[in-house]
N, C-alpha and C positions, 0 to 999 in steps of 0.2 A: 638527660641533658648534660653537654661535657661542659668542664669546665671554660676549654677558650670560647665555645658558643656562648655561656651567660658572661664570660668578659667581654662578649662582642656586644651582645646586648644590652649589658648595664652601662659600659663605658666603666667598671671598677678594673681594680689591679688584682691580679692572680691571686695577691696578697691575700686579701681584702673576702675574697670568694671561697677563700681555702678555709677559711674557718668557720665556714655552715658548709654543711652539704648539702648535694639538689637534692632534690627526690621527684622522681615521678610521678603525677596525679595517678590515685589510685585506681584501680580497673575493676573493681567487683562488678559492676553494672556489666561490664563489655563479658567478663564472663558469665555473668546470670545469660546474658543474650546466647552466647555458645551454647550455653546448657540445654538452652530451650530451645534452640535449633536443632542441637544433635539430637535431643529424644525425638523432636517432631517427625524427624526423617528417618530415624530408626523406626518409628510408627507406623509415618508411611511404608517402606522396607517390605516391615513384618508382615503388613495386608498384604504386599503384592505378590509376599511369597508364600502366605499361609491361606489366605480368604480363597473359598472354594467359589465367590459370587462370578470373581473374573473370568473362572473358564480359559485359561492361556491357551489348553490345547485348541479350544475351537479357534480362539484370535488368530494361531498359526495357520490354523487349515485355510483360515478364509486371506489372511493377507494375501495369497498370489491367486484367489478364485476370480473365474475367468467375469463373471459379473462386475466384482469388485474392480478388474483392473481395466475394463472397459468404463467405468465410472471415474476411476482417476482419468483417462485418457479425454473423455471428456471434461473434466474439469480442466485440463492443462490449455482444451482447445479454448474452450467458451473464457477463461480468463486471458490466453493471448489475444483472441477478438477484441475482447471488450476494451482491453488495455489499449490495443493499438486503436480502434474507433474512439476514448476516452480520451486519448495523447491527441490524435487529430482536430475533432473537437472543440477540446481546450486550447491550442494555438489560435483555433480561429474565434474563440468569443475571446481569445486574449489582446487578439492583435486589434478585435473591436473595439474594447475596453479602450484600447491606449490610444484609436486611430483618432481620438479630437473630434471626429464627427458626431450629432447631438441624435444624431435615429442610431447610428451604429451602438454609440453607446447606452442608449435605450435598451435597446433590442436584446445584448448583450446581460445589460442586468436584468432585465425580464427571465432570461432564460437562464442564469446561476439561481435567481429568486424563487423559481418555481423549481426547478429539481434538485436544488437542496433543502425546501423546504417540504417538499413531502415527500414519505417514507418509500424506498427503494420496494418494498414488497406491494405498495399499491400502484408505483407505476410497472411491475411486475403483471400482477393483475390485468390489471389498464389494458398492455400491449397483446396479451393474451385474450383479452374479451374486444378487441377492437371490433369485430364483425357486428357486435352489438349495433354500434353506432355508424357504419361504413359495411354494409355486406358485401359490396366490390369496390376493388380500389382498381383505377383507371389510371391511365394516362392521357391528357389532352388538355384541350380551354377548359379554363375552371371557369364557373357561373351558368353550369348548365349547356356549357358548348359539346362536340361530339368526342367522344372518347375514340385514340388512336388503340390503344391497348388495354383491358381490362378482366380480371381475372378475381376468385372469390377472395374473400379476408381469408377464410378458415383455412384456404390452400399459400396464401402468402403467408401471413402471422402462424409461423408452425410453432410449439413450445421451445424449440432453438432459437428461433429467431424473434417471440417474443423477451426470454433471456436475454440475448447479445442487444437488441433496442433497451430494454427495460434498465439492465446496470449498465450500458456503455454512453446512454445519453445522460445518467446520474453522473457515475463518474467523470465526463464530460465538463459539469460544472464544476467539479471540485479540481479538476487539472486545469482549468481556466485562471483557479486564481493564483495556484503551483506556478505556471508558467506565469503571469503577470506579477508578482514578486519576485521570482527570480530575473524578471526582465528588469526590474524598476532596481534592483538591487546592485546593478551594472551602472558606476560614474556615468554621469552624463557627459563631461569631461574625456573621456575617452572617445565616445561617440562622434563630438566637435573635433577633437585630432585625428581621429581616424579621416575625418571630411578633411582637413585640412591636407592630410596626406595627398587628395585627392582618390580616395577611396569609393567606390558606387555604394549605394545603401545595400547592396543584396551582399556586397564583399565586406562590410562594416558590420553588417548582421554575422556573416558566416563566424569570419575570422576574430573577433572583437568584440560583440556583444556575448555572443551565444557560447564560447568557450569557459566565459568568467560565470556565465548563468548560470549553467550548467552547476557549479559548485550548493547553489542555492534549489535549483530544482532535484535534482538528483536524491537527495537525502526521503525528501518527503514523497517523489515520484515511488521510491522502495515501499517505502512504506505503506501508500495507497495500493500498489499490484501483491504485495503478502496481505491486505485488507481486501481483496479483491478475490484472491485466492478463495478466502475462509467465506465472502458475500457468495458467492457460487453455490450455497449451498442452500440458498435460499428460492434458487431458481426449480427445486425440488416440490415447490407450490403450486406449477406449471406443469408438471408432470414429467418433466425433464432429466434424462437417466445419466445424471451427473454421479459424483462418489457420495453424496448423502442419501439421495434417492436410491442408487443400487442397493449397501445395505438397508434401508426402510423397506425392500423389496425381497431380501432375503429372510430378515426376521418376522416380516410379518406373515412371513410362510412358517416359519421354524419355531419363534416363539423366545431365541435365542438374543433377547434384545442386547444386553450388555455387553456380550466378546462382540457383534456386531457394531456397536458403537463406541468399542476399543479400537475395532480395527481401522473404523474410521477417523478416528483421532490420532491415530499411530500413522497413518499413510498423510493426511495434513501436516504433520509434525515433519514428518519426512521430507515435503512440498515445500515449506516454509525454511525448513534449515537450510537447504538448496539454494532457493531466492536469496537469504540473507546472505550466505556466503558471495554471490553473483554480487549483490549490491553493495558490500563491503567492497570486492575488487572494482567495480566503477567508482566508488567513489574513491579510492585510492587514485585512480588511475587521474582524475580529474582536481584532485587532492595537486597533486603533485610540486605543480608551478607555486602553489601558495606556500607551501612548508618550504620550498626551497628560497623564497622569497624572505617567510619570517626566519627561516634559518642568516640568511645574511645581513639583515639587518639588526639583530642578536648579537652577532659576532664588533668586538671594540673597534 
């Protein structure tokens, strides 16, 4: 601490401060903490480069094998699905939630109530064994009336498209309530002057609401599609030859479980560093106005 800083802070005279001097609160703890960090990582280090359990050479061979990169490919598909069916979704049990009607808003919490409250691998399950309960799904009068269109479960509900139903209607509720805070988190104030502007609600939405939202959903929208990413691998219960099933289908031939479930960890990691840097730039990008905002009002 410098001297004019504790004369700023005591209110004494230079005088007065020069005859003790500061001293720093002591650091042993913060170095015990170094200490214990740097052995950890030198530990870790040591295995990665000395334990013969890892197998790097095979983790290398299989990183670009053609099973394996066909399992990333489909992970990259079935998480844009889900995400873009999740985002859709969620707007509309959002805009239910908010529309003031008493069935809408029923309906709305019925349906966040129930898939977020049971586990994503048993409506996984569920969309996959549908035929159980439904052996044709049809199109036409329901209660019995004549079906225009109708064709088996087992050829509709394929393990794809149990997947993309199973996490995209999960998902679905949890971007419901993303979008509905981010909505409510927009002055209402604003909304009233935009009307008074003489603004249409679709152009009060576009321009006004949904720009400042966007600051508030964006953050956690990231979050949920890298969470989304790593749920994909769950859809491997279904038989689904995403990137955790390819390797479970290579070791279980080889035997070679560990560099298989490196390499799988290694191309996730890869996925996710990706996303994160993508969602860092949106949110900058939507950052903007604000910081330029608290910038001037900062300034004397």
């Amino acid at each position: 601490m410098s001297l004019h800083l504790a004369r700023k802070r005591t209110g004494w005279p230079d005088a007065a401060l020069g005859a003790a001097e500061v001293m720093d609160p002591p650091r042993t703890w913060r170095w015990v903490g170094v200490a214990v960090v740097a052995v950890g990582l030198a530990w870790i280090l040591y295995q990665l480069l000395t334990n013969p359990g890892f197998q790097w050479d095979i983790v290398f061979r299989y990183m670009l094998d053609p099973t394996v990169l066909r399992g990333v490919a489909m992970t990259i598909q079935l998480t844009v699905l889900v995400m873009v069916i999740g985002i859709a979704v969620g707007i509309v049990v959002a805009l239910m939630r908010m529309s003031g009607d008493p069935l809408l808003i029923a309906c709305a919490h019925a349906f966040v109530w129930f898939f977020r409250g049971t586990p994503v691998l048993v409506q996984l399950v569920f969309w996959y064994n549908l035929g159980a309960l439904f052996p044709d799904i049809g199109l036409g009068i329901p209660f019995g009336g004549p079906k225009f269109l109708e064709i088996p479960a087992t050829v509709a509900i394929s393990s794809f498209t149990a997947a993309m139903l199973g996490l995209g209607l999960n998902e679905g509720a949890y971007m419901a309530e993303i979008i509905r805070a981010g909505l409510l988190s927009v002055d209402h104030g604003q909304t009233e002057a935009s009307k008074a502007l003489g603004h249409s609600p679709a152009q009060t939405f576009r321009v006004i609401v949904l720009p400042q939202a966007m600051k508030a959903i964006v953050p956690p929208t990231g979050n949920q599609l890298i969470g989304m990413l790593k749920y994909t691998s769950i859809a491997s219960v279904v038989a689904l030859h995403e990137l955790m099933h390819s390797v479970e289908t290579i070791y279980s031939r080889t035997y070679e479980t560990m560099p298989l479930l490196i390499v799988a960890a290694l191309w996730y990691l890869i996925m996710v560093s990706i996303l994160s840097l993508l969602q860092s730039l949106i949110e900058r990008h939507y950052m903007r106005g604000w910081r330029a905002d608290a910038h001037a009002s900062a300034q004397p």
